[in-house]
N, C-alpha and C positions, 0 to 999 in steps of 0.2 A: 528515598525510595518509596516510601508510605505515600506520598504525598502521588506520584505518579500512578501506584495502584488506585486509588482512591479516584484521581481523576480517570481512568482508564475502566473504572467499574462504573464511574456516572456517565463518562460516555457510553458505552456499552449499554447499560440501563437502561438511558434516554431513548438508545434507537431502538429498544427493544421493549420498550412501553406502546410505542405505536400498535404493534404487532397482532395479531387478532389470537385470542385465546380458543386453543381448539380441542374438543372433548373425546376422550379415545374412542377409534374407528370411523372418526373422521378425515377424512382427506385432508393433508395440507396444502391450501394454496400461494403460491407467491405473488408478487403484484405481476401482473400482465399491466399495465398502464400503458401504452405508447407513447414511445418521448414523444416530446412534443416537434413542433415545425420549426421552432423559434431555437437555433442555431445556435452558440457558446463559442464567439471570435476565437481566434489559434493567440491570439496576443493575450485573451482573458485567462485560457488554458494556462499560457508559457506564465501569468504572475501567479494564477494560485499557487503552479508547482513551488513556484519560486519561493511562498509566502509559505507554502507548508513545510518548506525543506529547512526555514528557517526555524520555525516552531520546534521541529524535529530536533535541529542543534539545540535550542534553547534547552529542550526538552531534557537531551540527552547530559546536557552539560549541567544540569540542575541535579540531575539523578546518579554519574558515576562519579564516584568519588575517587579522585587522581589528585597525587600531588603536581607540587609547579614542575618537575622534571618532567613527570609520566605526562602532565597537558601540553605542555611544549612540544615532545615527540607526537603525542598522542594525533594533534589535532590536525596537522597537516595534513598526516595519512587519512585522519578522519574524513579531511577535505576530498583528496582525490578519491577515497572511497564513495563520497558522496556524487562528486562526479560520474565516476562509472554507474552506477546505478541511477541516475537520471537517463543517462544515456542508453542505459539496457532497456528504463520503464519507458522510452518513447518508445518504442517496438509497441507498448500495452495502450498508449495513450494512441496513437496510430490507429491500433486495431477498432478500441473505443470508438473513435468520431468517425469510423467507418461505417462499425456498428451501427451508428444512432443513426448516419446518412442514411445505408442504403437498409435501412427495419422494415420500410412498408414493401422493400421491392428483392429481400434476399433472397438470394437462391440455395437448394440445398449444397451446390459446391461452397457456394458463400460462408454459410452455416458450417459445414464442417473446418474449411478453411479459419474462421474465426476461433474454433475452439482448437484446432491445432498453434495455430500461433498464440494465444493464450498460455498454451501448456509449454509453449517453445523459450515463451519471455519468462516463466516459472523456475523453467530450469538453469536457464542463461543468469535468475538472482539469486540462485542456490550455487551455480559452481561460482559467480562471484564472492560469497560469502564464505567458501570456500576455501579463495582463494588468500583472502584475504586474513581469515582466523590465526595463520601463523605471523604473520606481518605485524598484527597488532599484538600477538603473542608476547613479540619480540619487545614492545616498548612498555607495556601495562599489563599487571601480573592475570593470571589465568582465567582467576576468578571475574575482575577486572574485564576482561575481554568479554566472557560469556555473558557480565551485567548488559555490556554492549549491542551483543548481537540480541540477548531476550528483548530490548529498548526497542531493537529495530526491528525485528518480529512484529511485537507487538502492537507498533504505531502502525507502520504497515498492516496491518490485520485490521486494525480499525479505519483504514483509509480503502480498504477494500471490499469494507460490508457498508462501507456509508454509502460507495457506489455501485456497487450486489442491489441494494435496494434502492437503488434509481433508476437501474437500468434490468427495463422489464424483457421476461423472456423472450425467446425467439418465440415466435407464430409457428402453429405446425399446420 
């Protein structure tokens, strides 16, 4: 588990050395960049997911401590868990490459529609994880699960500020 915080504070750190140091009373800015013109194929999208989901398991499997029982039941479900939640994040990844299409020409319906479906795909991975908390309840002790869901919290949260910070505000 050391081993995960550790890496999760140097992630963290790294993207947060960038950052521009700001002295009180001063405004903070966030990057305004404009994506760029040069596009990111739906095949390159559909492998990194692929390649981070796996990382994720790696991840997750190096850090909960399950006996051979608890991993055998455990992982299955872990799987079709993993599944549903690819499938709720394409809603966010959708919204994303819509985003970066239409940035130089959004409209304010566009704009707010994008932050509603943001907040729509938010809630749709909260009542999945919801759903699912008594499920894994069921095969790996309680403590056990919560290591679970904090794992996936937190990779998530770091895969969400890597792209926070790529992807510059709306234009007003």
């Amino acid at each position: 588990m050391k081993n995960t915080n550790a890496r999760i504070a140097v992630a963290l750190g790294l993207s947060l050395i960038g950052a521009a140091r700001v002295r009180a009373q001063e405004p903070v800015r966030l990057p305004t960049t404009a994506p760029s013109e040069q596009g990111v194929s739906d095949e390159d999208i559909r492998l990194l997911r692929k390649d981070l989901r796996s990382l994720k398991k790696q991840t997750i499997a190096a850090n909960l401590e399950l006996t051979e029982t608890e991993a055998q039941n455990f992982w299955p479900i872990y799987d079709r868990y993993a599944a549903d939640l690819a499938a709720a994040l394409d809603k966010k990844y959708a919204l994303l490459k819509s985003y970066h299409d239409n940035y130089y020409s959004m409209t304010d319906t566009q704009a707010v529609a994008y932050i509603k479906g943001r907040a729509e795909v938010e809630a749709d991975v909260a009542r999945l994880r919801l759903k699912y908390l008594p499920i894994f309840a069921k095969v790996i002790s309680g403590k056990s699960t919560a290591v679970f869901f904090q794992l996936d919290w937190r990779l998530g949260t770091i895969l969400d500020l890597q792209m926070a910070s790529e992807m510059p505000l709306i234009e007003q």
